[in-house]
C-alpha positions as CSV (number, residue, x, y, z in Angstrom):
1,X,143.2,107.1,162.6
2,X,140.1,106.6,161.0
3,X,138.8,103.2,160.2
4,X,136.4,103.8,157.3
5,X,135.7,106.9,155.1
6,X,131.7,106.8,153.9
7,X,130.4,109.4,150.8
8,X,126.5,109.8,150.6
9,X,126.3,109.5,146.8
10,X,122.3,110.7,146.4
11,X,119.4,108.5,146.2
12,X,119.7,107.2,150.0
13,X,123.1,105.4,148.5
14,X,126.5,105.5,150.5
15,X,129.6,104.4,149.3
16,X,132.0,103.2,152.2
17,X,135.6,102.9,152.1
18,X,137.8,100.4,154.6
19,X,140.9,102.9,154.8
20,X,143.4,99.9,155.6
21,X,142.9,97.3,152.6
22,X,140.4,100.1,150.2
23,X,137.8,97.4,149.8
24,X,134.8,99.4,148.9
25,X,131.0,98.6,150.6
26,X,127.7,100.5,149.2
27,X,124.5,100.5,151.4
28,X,121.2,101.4,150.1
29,X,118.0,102.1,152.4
30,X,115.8,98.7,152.2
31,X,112.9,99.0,149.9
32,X,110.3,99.5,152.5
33,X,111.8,102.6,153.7
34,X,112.5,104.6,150.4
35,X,115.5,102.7,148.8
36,X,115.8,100.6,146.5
37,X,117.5,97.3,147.9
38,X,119.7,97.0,146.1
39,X,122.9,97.0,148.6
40,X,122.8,96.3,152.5
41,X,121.0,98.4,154.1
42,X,122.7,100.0,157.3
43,X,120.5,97.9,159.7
44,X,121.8,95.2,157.5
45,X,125.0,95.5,158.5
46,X,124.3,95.5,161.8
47,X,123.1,92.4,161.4
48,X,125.5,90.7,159.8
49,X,128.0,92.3,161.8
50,X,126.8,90.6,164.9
51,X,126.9,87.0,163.1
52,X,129.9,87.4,161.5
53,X,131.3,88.7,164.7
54,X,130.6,85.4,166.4
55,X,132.0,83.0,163.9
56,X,134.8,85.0,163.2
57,X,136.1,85.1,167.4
58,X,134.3,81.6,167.6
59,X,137.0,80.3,164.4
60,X,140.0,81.9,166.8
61,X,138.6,80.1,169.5
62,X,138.9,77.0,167.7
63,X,142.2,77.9,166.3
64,X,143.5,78.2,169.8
65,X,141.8,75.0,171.5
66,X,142.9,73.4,168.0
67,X,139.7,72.1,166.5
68,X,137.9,72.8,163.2
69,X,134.7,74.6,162.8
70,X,135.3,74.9,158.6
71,X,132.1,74.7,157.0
72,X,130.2,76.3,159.4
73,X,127.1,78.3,158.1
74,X,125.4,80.9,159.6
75,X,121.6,82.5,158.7
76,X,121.1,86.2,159.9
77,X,117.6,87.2,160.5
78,X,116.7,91.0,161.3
79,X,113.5,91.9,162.8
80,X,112.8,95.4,162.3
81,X,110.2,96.8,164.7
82,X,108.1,100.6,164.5
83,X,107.8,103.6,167.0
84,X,111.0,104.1,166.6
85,X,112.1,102.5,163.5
86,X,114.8,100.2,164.5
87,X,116.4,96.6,164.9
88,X,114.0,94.8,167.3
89,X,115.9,90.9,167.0
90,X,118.6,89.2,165.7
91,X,118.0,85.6,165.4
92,X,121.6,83.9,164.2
93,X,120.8,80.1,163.5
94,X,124.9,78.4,162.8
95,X,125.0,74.9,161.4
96,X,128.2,73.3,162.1
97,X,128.9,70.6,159.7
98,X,129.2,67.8,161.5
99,X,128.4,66.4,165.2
100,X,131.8,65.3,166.4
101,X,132.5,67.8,169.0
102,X,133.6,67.5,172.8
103,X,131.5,69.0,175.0
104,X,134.3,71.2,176.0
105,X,134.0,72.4,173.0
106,X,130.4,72.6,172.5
107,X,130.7,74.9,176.0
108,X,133.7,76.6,174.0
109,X,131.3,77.3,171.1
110,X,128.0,78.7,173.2
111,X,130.0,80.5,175.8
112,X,132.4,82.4,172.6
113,X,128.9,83.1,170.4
114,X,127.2,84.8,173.5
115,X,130.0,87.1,173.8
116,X,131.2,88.3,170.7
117,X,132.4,91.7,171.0
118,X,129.6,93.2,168.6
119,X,126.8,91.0,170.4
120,X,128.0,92.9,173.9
121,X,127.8,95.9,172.5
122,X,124.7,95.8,171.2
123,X,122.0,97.5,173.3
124,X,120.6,95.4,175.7
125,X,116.6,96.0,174.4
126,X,118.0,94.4,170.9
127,X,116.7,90.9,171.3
128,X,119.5,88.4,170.7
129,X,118.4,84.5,169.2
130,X,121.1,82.7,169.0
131,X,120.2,78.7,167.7
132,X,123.3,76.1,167.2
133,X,122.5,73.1,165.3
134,X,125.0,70.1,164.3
135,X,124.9,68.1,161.5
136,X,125.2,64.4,161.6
């Protein structure tokens, strides 16, 4: 069964549709390459995809070892690079909100954002930055 049904709507706009819940997602091509930003872009969502990914198998980690990572923020950079047009880095920067981990878990949490299933599927020239920081 399908997972999502997309509809180009004109004007380098999609309109994407999550068959399971119906919870609708539009994309627009980014401004510098004849859209008009006003959606995610496809590349975007990429992006966001591979940090989201992390922290969402990183949170059932947690769940499972029985610690809290709530609060947890993440910053997604994408680095677009020419000759081809694509994705040249990812940089994902997570700031976990506060400093009282073991280091079992600290290994938990950079072994489980390393290997996220979208971050090993990514193609291998995609430059993956991956920083952790921990508040105080």
């Amino acid at each position: 069964m399908a997972t999502v049904e997309t509809i180009y709507i004109g004007q380098v706009r999609t309109e994407s549709t999550h068959l399971k819940s119906g919870t609708k997602l539009m994309t627009d091509a980014p401004v510098d390459n004849h859209g008009r930003g006003e959606f995610f872009s496809p590349t975007d969502l990429v992006a966001t995809a591979f940090g989201t990914c992390m922290i969402t198998i990183l949170g059932i980690a947690a769940q499972s070892q029985e610690f809290d990572i709530d609060g947890t923020r993440i910053l997604i950079t994408k680095i677009m690079a020419d000759n081809p047009r694509r994705i040249a880095e990812i940089v994902v920067e997570l700031t976990f909100p506060h400093d009282h981990y073991t280091e079992q878990q600290r290994r938990l949490i950079e072994f489980t954002t390393r290997n996220c299933p979208v971050a090993l599927s990514l193609h291998p020239d995609l430059k993956q930055t991956v920083r952790i920081n921990y508040e105080s």
